[in-house]
C-alpha atoms as one frame of an Amber mdcrd trajectory, in Angstrom:
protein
   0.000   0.000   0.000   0.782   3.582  -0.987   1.748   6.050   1.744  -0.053
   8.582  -0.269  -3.035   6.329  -0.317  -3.183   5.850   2.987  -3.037   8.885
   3.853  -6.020   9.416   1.828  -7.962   7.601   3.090  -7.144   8.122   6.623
  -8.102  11.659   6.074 -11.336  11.026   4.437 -11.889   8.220   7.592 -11.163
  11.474   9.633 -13.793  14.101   7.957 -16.168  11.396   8.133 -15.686  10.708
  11.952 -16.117  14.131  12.522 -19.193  15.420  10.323 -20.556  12.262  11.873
 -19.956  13.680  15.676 -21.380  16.899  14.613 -24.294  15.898  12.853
């Protein structure tokens, strides 16, 4: 796996996380 990739989708694992404690 990609570093780059990962870090993709970490961050998009981490926007969702939050958005979903907002909501």
């Amino acid at each position: 796996m990609k570093l780059n990739e990962y870090g993709i989708w970490y961050h998009k694992c981490v926007l969702f996380y939050t958005y979903d404690e907002k909501s």
